[in-house]
PALOTOR-128769 format. One line per field, with one value per residue: residue number from 0; x, y, z of N, C-alpha, C in turn. Coordinates in steps of 0.05 Angstrom, whole numbers. Example, Ala and Ser with C-alpha at 12.3 -4.5 7.8 and 13.67 -1.06 7.14 Angstrom:
REM PALOTOR-128769
nr = (0,1)
neast = (264,257)
nnorth = (-114,-45)
nup = (156,142)
caeast = (246,273)
canorth = (-90,-21)
caup = (156,143)
ceast = (264,258)
cnorth = (-66,1)
cup = (156,157)
REM end
This chain:
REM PALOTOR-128769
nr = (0,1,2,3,4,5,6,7,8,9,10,11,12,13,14,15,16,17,18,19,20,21,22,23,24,25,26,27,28,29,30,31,32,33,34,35,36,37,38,39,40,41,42,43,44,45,46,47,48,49,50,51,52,53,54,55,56,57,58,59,60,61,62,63,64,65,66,67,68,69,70,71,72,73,74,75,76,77,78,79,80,81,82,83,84,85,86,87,88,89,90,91,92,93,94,95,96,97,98,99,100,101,102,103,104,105,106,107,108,109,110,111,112,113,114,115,116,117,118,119,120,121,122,123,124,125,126,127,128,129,130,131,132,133,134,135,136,137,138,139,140,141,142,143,144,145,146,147,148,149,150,151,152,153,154,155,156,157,158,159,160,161,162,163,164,165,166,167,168,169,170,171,172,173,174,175,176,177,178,179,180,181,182,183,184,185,186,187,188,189,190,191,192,193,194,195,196,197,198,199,200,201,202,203,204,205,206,207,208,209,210,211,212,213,214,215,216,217,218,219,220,221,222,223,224,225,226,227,228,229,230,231,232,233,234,235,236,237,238,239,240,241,242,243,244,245,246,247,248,249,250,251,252,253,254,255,256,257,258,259,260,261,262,263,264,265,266,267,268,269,270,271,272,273,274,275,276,277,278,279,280,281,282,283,284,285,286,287,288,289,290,291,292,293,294,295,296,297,298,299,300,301,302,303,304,305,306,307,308,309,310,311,312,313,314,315,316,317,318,319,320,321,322,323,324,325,326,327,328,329,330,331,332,333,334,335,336,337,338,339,340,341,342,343,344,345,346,347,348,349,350,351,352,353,354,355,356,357,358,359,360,361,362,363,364,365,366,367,368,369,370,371,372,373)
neast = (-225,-290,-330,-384,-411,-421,-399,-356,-373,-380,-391,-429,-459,-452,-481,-439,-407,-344,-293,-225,-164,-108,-71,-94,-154,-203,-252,-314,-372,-435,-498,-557,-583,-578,-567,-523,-446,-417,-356,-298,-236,-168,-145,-89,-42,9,41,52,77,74,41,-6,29,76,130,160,211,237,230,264,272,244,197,179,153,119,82,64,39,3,-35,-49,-75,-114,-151,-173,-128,-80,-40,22,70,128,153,202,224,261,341,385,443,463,424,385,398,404,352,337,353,327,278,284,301,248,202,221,201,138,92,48,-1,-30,10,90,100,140,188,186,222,223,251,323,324,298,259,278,247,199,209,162,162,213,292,317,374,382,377,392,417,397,438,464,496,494,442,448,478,438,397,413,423,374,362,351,297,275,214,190,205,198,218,247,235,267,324,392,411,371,344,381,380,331,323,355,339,296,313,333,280,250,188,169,156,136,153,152,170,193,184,166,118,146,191,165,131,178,209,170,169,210,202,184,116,75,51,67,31,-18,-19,-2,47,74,99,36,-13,-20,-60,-23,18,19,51,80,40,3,19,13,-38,-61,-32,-43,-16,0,-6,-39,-26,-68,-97,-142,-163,-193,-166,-117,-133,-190,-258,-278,-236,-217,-262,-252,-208,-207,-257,-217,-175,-202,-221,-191,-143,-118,-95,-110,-77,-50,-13,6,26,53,13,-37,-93,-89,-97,-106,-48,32,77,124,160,199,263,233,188,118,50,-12,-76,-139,-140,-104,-36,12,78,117,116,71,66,43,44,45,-2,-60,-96,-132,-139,-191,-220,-213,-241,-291,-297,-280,-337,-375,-351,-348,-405,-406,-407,-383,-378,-356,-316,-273,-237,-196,-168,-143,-143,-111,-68,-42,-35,-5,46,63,41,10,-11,-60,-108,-151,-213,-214,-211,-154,-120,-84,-126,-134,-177,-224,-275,-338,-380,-442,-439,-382,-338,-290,-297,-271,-207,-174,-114,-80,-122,-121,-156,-129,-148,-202,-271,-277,-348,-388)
nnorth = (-495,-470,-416,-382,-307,-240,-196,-135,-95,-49,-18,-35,-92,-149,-216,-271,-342,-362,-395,-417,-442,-467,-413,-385,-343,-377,-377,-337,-326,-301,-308,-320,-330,-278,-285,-286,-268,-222,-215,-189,-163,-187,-156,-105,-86,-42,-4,-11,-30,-68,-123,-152,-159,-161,-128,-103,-64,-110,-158,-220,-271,-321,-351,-300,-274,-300,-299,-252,-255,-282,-263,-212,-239,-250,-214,-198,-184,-199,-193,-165,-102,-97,-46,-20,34,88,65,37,35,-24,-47,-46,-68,-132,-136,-133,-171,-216,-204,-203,-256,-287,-255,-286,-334,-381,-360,-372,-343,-281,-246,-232,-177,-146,-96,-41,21,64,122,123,181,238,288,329,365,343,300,268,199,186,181,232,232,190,202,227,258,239,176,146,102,69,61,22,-14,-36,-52,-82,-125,-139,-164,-147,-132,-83,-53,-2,70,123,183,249,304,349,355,342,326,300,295,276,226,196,197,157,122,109,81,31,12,27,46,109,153,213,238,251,309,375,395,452,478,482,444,399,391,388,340,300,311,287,229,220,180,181,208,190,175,221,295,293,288,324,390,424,448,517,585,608,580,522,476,408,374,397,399,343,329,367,340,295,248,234,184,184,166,144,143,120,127,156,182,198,230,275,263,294,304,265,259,303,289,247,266,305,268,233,173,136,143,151,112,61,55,25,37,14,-1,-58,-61,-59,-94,-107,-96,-28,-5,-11,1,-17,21,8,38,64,79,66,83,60,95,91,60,94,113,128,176,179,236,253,256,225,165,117,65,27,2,-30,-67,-82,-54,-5,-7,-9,40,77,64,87,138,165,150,119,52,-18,-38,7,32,-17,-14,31,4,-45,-44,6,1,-46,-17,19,-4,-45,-92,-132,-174,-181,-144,-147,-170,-202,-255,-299,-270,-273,-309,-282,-268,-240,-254,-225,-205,-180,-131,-127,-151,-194,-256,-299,-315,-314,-342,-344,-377,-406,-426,-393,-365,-369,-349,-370,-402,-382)
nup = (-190,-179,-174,-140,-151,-133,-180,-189,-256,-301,-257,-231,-183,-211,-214,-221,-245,-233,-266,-248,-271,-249,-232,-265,-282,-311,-334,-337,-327,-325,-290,-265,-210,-155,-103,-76,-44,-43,-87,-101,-132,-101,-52,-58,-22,-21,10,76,144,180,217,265,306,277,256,202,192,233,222,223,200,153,175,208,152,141,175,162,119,126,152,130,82,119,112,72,35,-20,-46,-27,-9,27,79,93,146,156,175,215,168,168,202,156,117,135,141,88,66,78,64,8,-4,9,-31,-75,-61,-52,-9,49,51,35,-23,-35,-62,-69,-46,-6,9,49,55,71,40,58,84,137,160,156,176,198,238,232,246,250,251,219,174,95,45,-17,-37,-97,-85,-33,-49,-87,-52,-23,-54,-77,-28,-31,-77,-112,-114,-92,-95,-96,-76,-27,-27,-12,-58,-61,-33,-45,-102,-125,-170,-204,-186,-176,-234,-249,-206,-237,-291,-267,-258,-220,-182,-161,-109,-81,-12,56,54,46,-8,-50,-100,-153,-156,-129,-185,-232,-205,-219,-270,-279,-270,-223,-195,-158,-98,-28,22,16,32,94,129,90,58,65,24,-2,-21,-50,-49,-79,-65,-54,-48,-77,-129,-132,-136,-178,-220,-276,-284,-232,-180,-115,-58,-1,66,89,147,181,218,195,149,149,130,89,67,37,8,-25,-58,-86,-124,-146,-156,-195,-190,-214,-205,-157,-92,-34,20,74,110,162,227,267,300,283,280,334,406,436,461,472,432,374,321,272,293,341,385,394,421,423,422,426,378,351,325,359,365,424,427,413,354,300,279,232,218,245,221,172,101,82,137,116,64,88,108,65,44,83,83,43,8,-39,-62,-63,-121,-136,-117,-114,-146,-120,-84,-106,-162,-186,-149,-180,-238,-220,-194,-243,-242,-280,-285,-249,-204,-217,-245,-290,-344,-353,-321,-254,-200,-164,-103,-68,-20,2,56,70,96,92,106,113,83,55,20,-34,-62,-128,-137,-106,-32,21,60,104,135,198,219,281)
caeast = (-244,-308,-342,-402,-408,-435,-366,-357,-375,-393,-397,-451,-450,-470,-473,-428,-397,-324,-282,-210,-158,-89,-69,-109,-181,-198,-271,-326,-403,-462,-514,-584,-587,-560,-566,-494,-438,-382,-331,-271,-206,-157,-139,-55,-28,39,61,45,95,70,7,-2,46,106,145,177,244,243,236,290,264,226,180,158,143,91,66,53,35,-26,-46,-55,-96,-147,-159,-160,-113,-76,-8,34,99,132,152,214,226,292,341,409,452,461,393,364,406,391,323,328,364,306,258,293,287,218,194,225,184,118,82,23,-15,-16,48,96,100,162,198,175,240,213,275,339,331,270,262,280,232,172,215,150,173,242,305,335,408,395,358,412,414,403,460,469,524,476,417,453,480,404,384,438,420,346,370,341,269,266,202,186,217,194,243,238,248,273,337,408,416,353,329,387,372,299,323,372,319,271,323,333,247,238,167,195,136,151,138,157,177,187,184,145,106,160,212,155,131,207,208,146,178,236,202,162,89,68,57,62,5,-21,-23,9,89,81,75,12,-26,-32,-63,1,37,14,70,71,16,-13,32,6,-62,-62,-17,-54,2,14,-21,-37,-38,-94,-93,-174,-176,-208,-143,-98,-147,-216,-274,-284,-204,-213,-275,-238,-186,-230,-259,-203,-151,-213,-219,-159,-110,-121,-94,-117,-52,-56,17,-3,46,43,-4,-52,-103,-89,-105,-88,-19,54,88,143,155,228,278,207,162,93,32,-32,-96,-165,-134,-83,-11,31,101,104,117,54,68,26,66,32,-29,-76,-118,-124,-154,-221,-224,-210,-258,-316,-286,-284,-367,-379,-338,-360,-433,-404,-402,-353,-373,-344,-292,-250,-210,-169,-160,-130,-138,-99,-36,-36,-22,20,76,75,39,-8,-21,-65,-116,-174,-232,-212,-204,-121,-108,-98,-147,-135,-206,-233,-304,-351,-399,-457,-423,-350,-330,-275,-307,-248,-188,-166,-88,-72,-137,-126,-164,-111,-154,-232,-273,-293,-365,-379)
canorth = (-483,-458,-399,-354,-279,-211,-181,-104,-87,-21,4,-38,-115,-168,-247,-293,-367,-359,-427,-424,-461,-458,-405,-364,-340,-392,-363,-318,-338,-283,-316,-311,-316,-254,-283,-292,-251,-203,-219,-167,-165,-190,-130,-101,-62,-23,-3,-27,-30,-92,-124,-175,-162,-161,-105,-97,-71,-122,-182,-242,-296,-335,-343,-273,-263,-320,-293,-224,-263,-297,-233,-195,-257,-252,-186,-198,-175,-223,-182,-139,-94,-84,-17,-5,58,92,57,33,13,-51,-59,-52,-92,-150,-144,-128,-190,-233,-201,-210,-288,-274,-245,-308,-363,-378,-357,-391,-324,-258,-257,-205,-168,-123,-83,-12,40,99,135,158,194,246,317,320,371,328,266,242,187,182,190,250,224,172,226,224,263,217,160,124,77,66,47,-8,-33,-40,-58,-121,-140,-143,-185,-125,-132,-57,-43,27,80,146,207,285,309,382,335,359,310,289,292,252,201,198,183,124,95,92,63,3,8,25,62,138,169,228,252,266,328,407,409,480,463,476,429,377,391,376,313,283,309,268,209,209,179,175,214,180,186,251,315,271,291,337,403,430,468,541,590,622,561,494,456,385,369,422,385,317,346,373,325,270,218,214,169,195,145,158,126,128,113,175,202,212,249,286,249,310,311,239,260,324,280,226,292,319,253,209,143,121,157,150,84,56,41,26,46,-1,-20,-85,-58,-73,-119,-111,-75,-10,-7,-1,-23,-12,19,13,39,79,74,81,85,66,104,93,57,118,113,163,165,189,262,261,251,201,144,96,66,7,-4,-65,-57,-91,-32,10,-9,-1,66,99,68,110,175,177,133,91,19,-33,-34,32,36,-32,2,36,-32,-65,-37,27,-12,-63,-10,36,-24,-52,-112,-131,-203,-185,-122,-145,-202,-221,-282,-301,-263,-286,-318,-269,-257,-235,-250,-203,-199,-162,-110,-122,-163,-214,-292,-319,-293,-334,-328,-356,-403,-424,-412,-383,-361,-372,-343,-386,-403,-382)
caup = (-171,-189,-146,-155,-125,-150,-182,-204,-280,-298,-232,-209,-187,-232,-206,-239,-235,-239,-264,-243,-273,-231,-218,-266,-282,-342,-353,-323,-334,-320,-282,-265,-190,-146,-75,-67,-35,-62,-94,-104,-137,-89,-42,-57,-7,-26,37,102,154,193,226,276,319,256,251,177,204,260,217,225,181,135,190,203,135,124,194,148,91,138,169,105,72,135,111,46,14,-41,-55,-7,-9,54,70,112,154,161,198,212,140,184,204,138,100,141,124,59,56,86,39,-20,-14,16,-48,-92,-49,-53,19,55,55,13,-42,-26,-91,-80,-29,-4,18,65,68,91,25,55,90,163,172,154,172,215,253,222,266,242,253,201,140,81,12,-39,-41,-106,-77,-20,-54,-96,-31,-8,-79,-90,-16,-37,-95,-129,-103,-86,-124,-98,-58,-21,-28,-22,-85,-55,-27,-53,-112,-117,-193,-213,-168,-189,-260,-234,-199,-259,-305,-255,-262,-185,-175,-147,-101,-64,9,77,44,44,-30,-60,-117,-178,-139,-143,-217,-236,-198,-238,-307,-282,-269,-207,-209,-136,-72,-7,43,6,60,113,119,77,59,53,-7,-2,-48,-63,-56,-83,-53,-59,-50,-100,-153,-134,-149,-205,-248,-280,-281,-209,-160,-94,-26,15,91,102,176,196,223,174,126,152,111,65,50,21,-18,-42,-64,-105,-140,-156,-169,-201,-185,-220,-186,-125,-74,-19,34,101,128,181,235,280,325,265,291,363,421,441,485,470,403,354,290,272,321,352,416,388,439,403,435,414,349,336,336,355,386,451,434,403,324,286,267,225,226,263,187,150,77,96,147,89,41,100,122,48,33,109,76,11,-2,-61,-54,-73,-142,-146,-100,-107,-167,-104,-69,-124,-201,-181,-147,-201,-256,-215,-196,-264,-241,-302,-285,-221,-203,-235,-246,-325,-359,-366,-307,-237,-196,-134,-99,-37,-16,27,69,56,109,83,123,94,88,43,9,-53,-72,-139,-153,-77,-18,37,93,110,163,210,228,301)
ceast = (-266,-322,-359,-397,-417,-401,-384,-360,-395,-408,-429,-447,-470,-463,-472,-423,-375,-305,-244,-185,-126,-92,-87,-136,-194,-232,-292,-358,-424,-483,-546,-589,-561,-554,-536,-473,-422,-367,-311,-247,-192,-145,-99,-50,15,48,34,77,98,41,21,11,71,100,162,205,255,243,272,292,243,198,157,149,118,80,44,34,-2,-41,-59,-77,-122,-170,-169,-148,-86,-49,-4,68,103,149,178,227,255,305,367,420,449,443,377,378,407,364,317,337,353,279,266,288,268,195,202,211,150,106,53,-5,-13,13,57,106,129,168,199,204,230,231,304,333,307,282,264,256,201,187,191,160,204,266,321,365,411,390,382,400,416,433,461,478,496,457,430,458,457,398,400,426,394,346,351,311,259,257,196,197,198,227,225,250,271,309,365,414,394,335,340,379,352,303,341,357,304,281,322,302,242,218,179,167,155,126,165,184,172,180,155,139,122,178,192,146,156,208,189,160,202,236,185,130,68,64,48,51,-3,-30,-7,46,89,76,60,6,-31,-39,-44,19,31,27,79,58,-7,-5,18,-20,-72,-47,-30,-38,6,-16,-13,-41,-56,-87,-131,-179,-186,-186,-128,-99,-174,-232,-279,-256,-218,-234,-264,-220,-188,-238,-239,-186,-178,-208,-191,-136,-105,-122,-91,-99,-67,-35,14,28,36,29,-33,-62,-106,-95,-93,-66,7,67,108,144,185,238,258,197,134,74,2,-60,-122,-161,-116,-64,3,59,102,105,88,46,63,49,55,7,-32,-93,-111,-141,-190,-231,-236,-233,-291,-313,-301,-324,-373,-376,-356,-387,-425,-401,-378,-348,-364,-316,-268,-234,-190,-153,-151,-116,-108,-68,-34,-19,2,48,76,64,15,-26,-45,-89,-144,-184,-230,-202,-168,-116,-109,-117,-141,-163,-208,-259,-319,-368,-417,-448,-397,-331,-315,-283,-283,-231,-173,-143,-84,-99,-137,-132,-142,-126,-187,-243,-290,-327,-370,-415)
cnorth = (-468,-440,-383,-334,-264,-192,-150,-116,-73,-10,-12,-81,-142,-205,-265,-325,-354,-389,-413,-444,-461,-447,-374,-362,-357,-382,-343,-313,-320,-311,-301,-308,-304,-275,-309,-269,-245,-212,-200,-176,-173,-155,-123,-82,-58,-13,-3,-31,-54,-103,-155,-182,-176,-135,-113,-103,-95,-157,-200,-269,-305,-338,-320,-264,-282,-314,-265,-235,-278,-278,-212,-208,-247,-231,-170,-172,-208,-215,-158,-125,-87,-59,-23,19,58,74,52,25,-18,-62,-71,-70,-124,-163,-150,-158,-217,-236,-209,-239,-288,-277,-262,-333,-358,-384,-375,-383,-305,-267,-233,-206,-155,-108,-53,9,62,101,113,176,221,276,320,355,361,299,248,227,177,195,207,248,205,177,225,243,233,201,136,105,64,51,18,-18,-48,-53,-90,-128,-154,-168,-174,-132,-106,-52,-6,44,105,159,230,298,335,362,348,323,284,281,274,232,187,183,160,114,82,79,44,-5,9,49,79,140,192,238,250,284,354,424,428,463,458,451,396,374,378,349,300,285,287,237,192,208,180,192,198,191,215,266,302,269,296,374,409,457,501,553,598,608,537,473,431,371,379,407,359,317,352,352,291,250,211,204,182,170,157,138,129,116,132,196,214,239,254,265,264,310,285,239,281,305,261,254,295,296,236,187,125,123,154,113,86,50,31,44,43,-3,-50,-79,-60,-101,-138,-92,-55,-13,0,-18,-15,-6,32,20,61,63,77,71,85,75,105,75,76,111,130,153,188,222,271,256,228,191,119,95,40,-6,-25,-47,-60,-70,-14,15,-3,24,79,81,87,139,181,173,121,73,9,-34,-20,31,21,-30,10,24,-45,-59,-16,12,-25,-37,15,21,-36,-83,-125,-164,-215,-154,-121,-171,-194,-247,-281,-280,-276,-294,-308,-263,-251,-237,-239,-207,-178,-134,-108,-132,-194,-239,-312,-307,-324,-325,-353,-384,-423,-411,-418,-376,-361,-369,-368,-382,-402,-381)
cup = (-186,-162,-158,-133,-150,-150,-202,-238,-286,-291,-230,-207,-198,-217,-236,-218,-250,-236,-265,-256,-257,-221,-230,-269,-310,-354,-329,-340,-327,-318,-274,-232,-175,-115,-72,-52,-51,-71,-108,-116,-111,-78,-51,-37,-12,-11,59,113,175,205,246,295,299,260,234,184,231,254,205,202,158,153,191,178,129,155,179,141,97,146,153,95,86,131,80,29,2,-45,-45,-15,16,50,102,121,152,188,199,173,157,188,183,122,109,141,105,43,53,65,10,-26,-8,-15,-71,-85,-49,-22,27,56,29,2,-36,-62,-95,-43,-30,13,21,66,53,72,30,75,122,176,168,158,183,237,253,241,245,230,223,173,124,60,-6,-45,-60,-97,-53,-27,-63,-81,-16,-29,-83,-52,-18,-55,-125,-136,-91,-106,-125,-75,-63,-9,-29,-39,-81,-44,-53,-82,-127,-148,-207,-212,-186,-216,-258,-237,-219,-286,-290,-251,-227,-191,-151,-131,-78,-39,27,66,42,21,-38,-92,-145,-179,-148,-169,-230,-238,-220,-269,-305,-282,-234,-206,-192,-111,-50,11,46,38,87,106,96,66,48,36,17,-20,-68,-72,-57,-67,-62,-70,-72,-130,-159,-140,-169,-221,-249,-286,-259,-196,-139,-74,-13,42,99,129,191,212,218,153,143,123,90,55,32,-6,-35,-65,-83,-117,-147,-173,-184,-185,-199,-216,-161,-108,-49,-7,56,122,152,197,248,287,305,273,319,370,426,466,464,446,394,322,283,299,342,371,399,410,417,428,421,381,343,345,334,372,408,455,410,365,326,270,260,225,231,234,185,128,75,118,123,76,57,117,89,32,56,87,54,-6,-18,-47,-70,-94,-162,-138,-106,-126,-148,-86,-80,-153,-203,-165,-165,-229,-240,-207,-221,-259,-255,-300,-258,-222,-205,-247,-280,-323,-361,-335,-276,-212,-161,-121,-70,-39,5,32,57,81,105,101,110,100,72,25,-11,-66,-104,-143,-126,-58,12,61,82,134,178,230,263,310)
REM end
């Protein structure tokens, strides 16, 4: 495949021809004319909870995952982790069991990269949308039973580090190489410092289930902040974060710390009305989801949203930005073969509109979804 577009390099966009050979990028040519459109790293999202009318915990089959796997593409994005909420042992290990071969096949859409664990292991007073009843202290035995049903495709988990058992754990996980992030959590800021020396690199959907910075007391959040090894999630849909949090938050984490989620449920990509997120009611209003006692549960985003949400917030453009759409998950899962328009790596792309608006989403050196002319 050969393709031209105006790709990022240093921070501003230059038009190339890009030649293809499989599945990776075999060269990359600087050209002379511009009047072409975008071309982006392939989008990753690391958690997401469904789109499309899928629901994560609610999938049965091979099926619903190449329903994801199409749904994600349209949007481009090129490589996803699903993210499931707390939920029955029973429940989830039937999933986990779906995903696991899931994540060994090659899909028709986005690749699923890995498997995302919200929970039981988290703070039942920031559980969010989490059913209380099913919140746990950290359970070695547990996890491996989730971990062998996966077929040991659990790439990253959220835990509260504050959690009676909780630092061991932490160093478990990151011998078996599972990416730790912490949230929906009460932890004060020493509790999270700890955690990070121990091995966590991540906070989940920074400020958002969790608590918040004070001057006295950093918290969390204050930790995730200040420490230049972790990565922060960001949800940029205008609800999750105020537009100045997200620029605070770029200031403060750089650009390389900082990723772009969605923590989308199904109702992603539909209209507002009545949906599911795990064993949850959610009610989406105006685009917001909440469950019916009011708590925000999830989100309506795609990454293509995303990426024309944070040029709105912040004035950079893509040639700045699509480091937190792609570069930034690539090195925080460990996934080196993906993230980024080089030579030898692969041939994931997304092409844009001159408003950001997804025209074709290329997985692997093949084109997966294209918008249709209307």
């Amino acid at each position: 495949m050969t393709i031209c577009g105006k790709i990022p390099f240093n921070s501003r966009l230059v038009p190339v021809e890009i030649e293809t050979e499989g599945e990776v990028i075999k060269s990359i040519r600087e050209i002379e004319d511009d009047n072409f459109p975008v071309i982006l790293p392939g989008f990753i999202d690391i958690h997401t909870h469904g789109g499309g009318g899928m629901d994560v915990n609610h999938i049965e089959n091979m099926e619903d995952v190449e329903k994801l796997s199409l749904f994600y593409a349209s949007h481009g994005v090129t490589s996803f982790q699903l993210s499931l909420v707390t939920d029955t042992e029973e429940s989830m290990t039937k999933c986990l069991e779906v995903l696991g071969d899931a994540k060994e096949r090659t899909l028709g859409g986005a690749q699923l990269v890995g498997i995302h664990l919200e929970g039981p292991f988290l703070s039942d007073e920031y559980k969010g949308s989490m059913p209380s009843e099913l919140i746990v202290d950290p359970d070695p035995e547990l996890f491996d039973r989730y971990y062998a049903a996966s077929r040991g495709h659990i790439s990253y988990i959220t835990l509260a580090p504050e959690r009676d058992g909780a630092m061991e754990f932490v160093s478990m996980l990151r011998r078996k190489g599972v990416v730790v992030s912490m949230g929906h959590s009460s932890a004060e800021y020493e509790t999270a410092m700890e955690a990070i020396k121990n091995g966590v690199t991540s906070a989940t959907h920074l400020f958002n289930a969790m608590k918040l910075f004070h001057m006295h007391r950093p918290a969390i959040s204050g930790a995730a902040l200040e420490s230049d090894s972790v990565y922060t999630e960001i949800i940029s849909d205008g609800f999750h974060l105020h537009p100045g949090t997200v620029r605070l938050v770029l200031k403060t984490k750089g650009l390389d710390r900082v990723v772009a989620i969605t923590d989308s449920i199904m109702a992603a990509g539909l209209p507002d009305g009545e949906y599911k997120l795990g064993v949850n009611d959610v009610v989406v209003k105006d685009g917001d989801a909440k469950l019916r006692n009011g708590v925000r549960a999830g989100s309506t985003l795609t990454l293509d949203k995303a990426l024309r949400n944070l040029i709105k917030f912040t004035g950079l453009g893509p040639e700045t930005l699509w480091r937190i759409l792609s570069k930034n998950q690539s090195e925080l899962m460990g996934l080196s073969d993906r993230g980024s328009l080089v030579v030898g790596k692969r041939a994931d792309m997304v092409v844009l509109s001159e408003n950001m608006d997804v025209l074709k989403t290329i997985v692997g050196g093949k084109t997966v979804y294209e918008k249709e002319d209307k």
